[in-house]
VOTOR-305763 format. One record per residue: x, y, z of N, C-alpha, C in turn; residue in one letter; residue number from 1. Coordinates in Angstrom, 1 decimal. Example, Ala and Ser with C-alpha at 12.3 -4.5 7.8 and 13.67 -1.06 7.14 Angstrom:
BEGIN
     n_px     n_py     n_pz    ca_px    ca_py    ca_pz     c_px     c_py     c_pz   type   seq
     13.2     -5.7      7.8     12.3     -4.5      7.8     13.2     -3.3      7.8      a     1
     12.8     -2.2      7.1     13.7     -1.1      7.1     12.9      0.0      7.9      s     2
end
This chain:
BEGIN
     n_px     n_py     n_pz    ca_px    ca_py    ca_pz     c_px     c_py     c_pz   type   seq
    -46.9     35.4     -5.8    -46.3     34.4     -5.1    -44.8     34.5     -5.1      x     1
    -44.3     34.1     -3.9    -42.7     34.5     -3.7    -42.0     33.0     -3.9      x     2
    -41.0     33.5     -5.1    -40.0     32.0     -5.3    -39.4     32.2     -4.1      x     3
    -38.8     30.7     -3.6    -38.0     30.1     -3.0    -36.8     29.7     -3.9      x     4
    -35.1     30.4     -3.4    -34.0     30.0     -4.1    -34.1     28.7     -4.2      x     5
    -33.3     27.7     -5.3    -32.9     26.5     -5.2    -32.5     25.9     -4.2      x     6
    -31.6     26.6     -3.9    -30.4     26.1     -2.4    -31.2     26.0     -1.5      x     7
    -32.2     27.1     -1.0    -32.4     27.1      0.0    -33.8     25.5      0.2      x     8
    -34.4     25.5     -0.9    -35.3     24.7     -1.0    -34.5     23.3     -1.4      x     9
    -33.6     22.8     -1.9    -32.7     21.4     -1.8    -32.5     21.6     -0.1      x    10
    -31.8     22.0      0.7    -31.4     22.0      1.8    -33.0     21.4      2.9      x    11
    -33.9     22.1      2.9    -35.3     21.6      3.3    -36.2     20.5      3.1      x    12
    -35.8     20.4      2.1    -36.3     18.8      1.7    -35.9     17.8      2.1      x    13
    -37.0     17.0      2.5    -37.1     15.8      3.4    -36.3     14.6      3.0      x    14
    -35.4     14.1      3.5    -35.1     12.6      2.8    -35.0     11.6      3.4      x    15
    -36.2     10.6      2.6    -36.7      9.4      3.2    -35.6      8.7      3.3      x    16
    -35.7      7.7      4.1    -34.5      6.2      4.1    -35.0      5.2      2.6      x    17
    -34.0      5.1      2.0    -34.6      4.4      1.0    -34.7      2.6      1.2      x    18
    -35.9      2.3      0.4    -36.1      0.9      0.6    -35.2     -0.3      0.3      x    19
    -34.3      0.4     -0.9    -33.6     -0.9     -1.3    -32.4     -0.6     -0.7      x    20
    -31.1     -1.4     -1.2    -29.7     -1.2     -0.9    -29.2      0.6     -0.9      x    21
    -28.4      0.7     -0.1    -28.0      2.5      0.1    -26.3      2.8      0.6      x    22
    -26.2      3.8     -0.2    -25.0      4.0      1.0    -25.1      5.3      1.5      x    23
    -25.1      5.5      3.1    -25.9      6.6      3.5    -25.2      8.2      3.5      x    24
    -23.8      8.0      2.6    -23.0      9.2      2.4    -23.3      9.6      1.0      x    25
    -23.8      8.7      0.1    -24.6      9.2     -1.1    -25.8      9.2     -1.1      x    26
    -26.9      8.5      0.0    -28.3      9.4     -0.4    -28.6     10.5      1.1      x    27
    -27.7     10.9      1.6    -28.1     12.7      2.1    -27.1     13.3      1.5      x    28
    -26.7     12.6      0.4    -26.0     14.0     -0.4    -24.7     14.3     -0.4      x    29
    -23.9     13.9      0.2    -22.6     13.9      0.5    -21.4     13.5     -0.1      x    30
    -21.8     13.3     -1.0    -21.1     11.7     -2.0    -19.5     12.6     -2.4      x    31
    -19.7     13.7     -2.5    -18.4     14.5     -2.9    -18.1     15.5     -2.1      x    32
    -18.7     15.6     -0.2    -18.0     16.3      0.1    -17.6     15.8      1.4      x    33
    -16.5     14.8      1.4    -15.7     14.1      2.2    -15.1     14.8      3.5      x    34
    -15.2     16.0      3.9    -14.1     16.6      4.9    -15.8     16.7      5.6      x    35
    -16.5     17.6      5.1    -18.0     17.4      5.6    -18.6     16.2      6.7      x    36
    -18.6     15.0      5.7    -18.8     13.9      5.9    -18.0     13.6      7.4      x    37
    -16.7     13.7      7.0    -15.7     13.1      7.9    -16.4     13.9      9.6      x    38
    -16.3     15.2      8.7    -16.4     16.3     10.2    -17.7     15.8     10.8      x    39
    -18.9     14.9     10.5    -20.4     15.3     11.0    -20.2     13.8     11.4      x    40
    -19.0     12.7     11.3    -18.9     11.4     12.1    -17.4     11.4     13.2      x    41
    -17.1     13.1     13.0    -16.2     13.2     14.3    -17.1     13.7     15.4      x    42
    -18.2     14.4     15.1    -18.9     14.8     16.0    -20.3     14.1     16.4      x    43
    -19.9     12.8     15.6    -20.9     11.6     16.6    -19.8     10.9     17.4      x    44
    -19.0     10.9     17.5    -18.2     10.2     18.2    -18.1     11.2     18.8      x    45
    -17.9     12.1     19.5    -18.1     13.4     20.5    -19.2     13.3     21.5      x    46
    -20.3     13.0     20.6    -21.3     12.8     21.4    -21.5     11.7     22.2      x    47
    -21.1     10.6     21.5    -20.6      9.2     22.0    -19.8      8.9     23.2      x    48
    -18.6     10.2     23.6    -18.1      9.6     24.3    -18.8     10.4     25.7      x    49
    -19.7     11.7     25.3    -20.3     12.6     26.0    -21.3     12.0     26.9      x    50
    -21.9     11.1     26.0    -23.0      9.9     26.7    -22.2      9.0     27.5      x    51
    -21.3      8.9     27.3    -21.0      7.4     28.2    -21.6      6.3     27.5      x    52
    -21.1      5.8     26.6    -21.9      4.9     25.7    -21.5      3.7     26.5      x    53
    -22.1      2.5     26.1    -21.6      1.5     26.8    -20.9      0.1     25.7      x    54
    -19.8      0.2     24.8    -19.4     -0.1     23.7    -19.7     -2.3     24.2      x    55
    -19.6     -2.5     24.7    -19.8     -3.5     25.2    -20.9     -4.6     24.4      x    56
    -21.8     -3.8     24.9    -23.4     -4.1     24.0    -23.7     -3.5     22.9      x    57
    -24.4     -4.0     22.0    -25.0     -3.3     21.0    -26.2     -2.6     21.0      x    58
    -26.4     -1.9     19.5    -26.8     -0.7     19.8    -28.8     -0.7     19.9      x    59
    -29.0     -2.2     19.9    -30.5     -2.6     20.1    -30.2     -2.3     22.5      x    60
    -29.2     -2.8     22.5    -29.2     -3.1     23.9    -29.2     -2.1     25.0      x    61
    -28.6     -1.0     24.3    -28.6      0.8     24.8    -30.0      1.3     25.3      x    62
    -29.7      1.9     26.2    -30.9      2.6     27.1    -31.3      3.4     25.6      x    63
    -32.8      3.4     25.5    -33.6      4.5     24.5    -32.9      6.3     25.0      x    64
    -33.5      6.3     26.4    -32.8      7.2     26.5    -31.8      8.2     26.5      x    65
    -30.6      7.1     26.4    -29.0      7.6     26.1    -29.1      7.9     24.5      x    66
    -29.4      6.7     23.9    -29.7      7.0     22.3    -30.3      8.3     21.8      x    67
    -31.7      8.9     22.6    -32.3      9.3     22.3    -31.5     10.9     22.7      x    68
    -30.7     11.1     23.7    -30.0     12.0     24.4    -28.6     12.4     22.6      x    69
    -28.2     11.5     23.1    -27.1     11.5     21.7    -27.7     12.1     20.6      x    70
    -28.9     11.4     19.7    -29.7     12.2     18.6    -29.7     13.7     18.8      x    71
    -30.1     14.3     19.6    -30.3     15.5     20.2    -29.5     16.2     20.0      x    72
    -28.2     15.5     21.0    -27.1     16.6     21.3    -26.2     16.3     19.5      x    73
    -26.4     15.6     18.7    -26.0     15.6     17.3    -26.8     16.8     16.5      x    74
    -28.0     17.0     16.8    -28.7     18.1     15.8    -28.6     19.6     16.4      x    75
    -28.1     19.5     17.4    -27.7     20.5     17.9    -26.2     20.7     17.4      x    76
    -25.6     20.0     17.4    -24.1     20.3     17.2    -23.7     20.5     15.4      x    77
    -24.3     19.9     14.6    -24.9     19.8     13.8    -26.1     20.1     12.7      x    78
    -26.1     21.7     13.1    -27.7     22.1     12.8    -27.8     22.4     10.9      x    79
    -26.6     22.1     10.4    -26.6     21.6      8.7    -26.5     20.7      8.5      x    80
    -26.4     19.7      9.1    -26.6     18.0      8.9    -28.6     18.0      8.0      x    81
    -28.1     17.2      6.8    -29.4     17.2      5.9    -30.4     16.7      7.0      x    82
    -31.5     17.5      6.4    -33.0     16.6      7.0    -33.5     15.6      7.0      x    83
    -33.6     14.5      7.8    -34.1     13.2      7.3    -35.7     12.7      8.4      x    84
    -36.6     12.2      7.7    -37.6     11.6      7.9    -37.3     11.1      9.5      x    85
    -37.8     11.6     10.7    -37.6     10.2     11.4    -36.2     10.6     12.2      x    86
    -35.7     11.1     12.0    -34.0     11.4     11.6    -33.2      9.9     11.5      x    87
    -33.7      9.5     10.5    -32.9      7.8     10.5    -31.6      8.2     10.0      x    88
    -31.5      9.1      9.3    -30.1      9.2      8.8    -29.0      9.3     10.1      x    89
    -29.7     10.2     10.9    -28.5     10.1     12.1    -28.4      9.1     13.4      x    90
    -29.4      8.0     13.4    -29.4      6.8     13.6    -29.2      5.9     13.3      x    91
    -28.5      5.9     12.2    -28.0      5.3     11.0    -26.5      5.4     11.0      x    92
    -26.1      6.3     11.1    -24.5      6.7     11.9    -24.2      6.3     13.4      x    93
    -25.2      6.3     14.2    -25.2      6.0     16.1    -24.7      4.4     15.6      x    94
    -26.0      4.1     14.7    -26.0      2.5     15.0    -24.3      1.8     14.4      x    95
    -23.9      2.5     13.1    -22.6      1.5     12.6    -21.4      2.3     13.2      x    96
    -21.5      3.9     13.7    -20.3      3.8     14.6    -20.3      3.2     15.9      x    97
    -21.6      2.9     16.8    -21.2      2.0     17.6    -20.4      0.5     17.5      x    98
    -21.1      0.3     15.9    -20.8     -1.3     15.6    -19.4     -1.4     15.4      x    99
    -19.2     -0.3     14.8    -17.7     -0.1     14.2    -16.6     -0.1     15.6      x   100
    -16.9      0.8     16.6    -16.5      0.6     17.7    -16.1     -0.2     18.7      x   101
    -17.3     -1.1     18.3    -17.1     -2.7     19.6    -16.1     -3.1     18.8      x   102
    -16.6     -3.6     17.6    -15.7     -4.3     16.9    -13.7     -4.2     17.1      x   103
    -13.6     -2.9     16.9    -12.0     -2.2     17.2    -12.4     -2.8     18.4      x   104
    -12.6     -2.7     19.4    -12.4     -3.1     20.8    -12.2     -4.2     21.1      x   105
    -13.0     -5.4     20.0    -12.9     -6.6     20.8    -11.8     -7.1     19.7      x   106
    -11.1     -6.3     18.5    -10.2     -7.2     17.8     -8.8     -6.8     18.4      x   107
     -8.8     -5.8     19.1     -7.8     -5.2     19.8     -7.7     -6.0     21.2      x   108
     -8.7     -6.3     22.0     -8.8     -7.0     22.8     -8.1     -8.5     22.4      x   109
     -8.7     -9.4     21.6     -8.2    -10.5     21.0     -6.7    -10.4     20.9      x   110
     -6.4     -9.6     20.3     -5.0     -9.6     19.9     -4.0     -9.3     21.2      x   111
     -4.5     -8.4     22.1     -3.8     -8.4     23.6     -3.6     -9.5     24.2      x   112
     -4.8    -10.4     24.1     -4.7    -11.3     24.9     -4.0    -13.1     24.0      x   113
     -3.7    -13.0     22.6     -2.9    -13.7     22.0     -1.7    -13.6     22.3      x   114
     -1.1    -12.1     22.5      0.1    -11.4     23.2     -0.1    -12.0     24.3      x   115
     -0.4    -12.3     25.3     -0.1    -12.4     26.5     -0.5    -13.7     26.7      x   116
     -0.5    -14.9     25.9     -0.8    -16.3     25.7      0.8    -16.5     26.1      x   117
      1.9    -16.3     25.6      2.8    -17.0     26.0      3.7    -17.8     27.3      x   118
      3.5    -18.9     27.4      3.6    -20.2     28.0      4.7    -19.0     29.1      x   119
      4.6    -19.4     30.6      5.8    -18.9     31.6      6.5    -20.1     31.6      x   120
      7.9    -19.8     31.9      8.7    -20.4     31.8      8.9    -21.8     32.9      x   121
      8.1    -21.9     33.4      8.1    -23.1     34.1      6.7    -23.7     33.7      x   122
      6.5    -23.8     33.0      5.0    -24.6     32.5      5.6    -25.8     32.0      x   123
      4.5    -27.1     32.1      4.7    -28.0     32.0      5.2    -28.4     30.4      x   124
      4.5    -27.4     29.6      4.7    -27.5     27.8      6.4    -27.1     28.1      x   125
      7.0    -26.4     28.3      8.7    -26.2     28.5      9.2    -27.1     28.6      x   126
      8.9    -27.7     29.8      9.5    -28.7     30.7     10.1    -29.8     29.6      x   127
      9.6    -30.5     28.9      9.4    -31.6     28.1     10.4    -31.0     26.9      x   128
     11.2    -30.0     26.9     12.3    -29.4     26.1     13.5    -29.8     26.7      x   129
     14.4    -30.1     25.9     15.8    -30.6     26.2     15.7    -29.2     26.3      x   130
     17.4    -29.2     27.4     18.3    -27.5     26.8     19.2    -27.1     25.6      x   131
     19.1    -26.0     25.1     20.0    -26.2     23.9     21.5    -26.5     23.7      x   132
     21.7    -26.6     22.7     23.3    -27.3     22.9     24.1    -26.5     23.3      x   133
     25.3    -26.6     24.1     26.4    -25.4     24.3     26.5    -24.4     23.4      x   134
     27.0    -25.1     22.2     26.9    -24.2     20.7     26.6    -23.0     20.4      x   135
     24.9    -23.5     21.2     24.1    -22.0     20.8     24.2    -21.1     21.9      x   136
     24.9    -21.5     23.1     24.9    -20.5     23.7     26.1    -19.9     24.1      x   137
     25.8    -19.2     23.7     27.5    -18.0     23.6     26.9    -16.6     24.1      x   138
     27.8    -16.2     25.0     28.3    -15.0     25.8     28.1    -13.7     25.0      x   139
     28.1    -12.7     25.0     27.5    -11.3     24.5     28.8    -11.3     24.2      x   140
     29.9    -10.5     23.5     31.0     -9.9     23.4     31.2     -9.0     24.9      x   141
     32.5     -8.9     25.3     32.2     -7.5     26.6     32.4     -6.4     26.1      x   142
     32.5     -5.7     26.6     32.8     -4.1     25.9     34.1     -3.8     26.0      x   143
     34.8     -4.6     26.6     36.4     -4.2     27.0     37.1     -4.7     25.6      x   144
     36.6     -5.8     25.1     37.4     -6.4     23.7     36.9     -5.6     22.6      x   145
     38.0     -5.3     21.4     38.1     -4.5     20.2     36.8     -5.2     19.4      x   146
     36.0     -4.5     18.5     35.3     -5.4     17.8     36.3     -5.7     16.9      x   147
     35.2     -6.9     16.3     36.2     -7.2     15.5     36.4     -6.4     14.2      x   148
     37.4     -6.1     13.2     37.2     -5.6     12.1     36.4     -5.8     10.8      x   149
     35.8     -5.2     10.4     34.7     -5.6      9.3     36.1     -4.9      8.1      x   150
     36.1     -6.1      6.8     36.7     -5.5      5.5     35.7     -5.5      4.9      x   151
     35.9     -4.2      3.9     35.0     -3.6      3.0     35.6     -4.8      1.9      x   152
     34.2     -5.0      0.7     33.9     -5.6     -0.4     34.9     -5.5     -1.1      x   153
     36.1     -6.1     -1.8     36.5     -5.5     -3.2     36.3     -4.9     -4.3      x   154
     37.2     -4.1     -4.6     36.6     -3.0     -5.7     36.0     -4.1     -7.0      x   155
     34.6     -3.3     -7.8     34.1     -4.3     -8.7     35.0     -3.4     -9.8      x   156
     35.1     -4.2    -10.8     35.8     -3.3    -12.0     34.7     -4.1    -13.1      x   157
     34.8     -3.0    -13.8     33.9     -2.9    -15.0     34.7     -4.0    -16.3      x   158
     33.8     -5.0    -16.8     34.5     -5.8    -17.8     35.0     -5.3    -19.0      x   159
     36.3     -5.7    -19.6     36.8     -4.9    -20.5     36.0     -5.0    -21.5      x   160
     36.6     -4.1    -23.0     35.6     -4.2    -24.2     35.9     -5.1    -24.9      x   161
     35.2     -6.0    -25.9     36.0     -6.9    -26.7     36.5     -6.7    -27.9      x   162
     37.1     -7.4    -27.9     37.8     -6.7    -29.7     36.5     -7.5    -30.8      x   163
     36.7     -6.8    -32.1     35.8     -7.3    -33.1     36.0     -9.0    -33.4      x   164
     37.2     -9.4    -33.2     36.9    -11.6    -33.3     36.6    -11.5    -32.4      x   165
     36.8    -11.5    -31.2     35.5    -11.7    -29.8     33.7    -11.3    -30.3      x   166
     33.5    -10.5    -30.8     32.3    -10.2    -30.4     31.6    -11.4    -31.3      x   167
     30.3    -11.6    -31.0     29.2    -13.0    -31.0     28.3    -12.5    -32.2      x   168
     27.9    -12.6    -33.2     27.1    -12.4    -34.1     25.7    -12.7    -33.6      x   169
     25.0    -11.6    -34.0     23.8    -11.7    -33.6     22.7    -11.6    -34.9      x   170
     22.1    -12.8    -34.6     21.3    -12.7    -35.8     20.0    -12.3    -36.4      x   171
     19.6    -11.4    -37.2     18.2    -10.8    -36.7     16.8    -11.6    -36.9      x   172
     16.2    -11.5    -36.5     14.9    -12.3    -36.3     14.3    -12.7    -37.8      x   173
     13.9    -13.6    -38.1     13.5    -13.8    -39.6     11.9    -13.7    -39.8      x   174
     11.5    -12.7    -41.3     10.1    -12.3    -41.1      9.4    -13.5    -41.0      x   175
      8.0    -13.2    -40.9      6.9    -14.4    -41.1      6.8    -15.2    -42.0      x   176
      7.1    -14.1    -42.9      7.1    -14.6    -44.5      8.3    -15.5    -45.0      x   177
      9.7    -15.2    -44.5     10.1    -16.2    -44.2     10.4    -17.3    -43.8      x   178
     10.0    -17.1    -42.4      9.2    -18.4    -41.6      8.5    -19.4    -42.9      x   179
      7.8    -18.6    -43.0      6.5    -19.9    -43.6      7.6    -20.5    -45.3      x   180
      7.7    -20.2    -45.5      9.1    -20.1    -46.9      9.7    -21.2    -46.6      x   181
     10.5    -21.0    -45.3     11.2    -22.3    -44.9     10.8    -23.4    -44.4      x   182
      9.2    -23.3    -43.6      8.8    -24.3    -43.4      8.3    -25.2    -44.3      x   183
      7.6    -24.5    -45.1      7.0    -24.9    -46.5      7.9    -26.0    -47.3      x   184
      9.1    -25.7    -47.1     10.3    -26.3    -47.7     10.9    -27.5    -46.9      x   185
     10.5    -27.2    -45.8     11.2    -28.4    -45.1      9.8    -29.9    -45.3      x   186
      8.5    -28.9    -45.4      7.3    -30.3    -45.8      7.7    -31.0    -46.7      x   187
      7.9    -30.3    -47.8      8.1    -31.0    -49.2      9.7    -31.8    -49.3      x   188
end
């Protein structure tokens, strides 16, 4: 009977979706090779845009057939991507890069349209604003007049040294043992 290498027999083997909690870059195996990883969810997003996905809706709401088109053109593009049961693993990637996708879309979206909330200048919310005081409104400088001159900081000079009756006694910290000595003494 003819062995089968290691490698080649890990690489063949089936891997079920597991039943409990998972993270699906540590059970096909992946957990430590990140450029891999990265590379096999740039080329679901390749396929994604290949389909014409419809980011809109989610990924229950997708034609079977586009879905099923996409799986395809993934294992093709992709023909070392691990083996999985079903191929849930690479439906497992369709479904949270889609999710991952609307999502950017609609928080990007949100935030365009927060940007473009601001009141036009003749709206009734304005109206009900006094104008600001003269004060605040002041003319640009023209370019014909000198700026004005900026003076530089005064020089800082370093404090002189002090002579020995200047300097401050410092006293050193007293042990524990005499801590407690003096306290002791002050009870009694």
């Amino acid at each position: 009977m003819e062995q089968i290498p290691s490698e080649i027999n890990t690489e063949l083997r089936l891997i079920y979706k597991p039943t409990s909690k998972y993270n699906l870059q540590d059970t096909i195996g992946l957990k430590y090779e990140k450029q891999r990883w990265l590379a096999y969810l740039e080329i679901m997003r390749e396929c994604l845009y290949e389909k014409n996905v419809d980011f809109n809706v989610n990924y229950r709401s997708q034609k079977h057939v586009i879905t099923a088109q996409i799986v395809r053109s993934f294992k093709k593009r992709a023909p070392d991507f691990p083996v999985t049961a079903g191929d849930w693993a690479v439906k497992e990637m369709l479904v949270s890069t889609i999710q991952n996708k609307r999502y950017y879309l609609k928080k990007k979206k949100n935030e365009l349209e927060n940007n473009l909330r601001v009141p036009p200048r003749n709206s009734p919310a304005l109206q009900d604003r006094s104008p600001p005081p003269p004060q605040a409104q002041q003319d640009p400088p023209s370019p014909v007049e000198p700026p004005s001159p900026v003076e530089p900081p005064p020089p800082v000079e370093p404090p002189e040294p002090r002579t020995d009756e200047e300097q401050v006694p410092i006293n050193p910290p007293k042990r524990k043992t005499e801590r407690k000595i003096t306290r002791l003494k002050a009870e009694r």
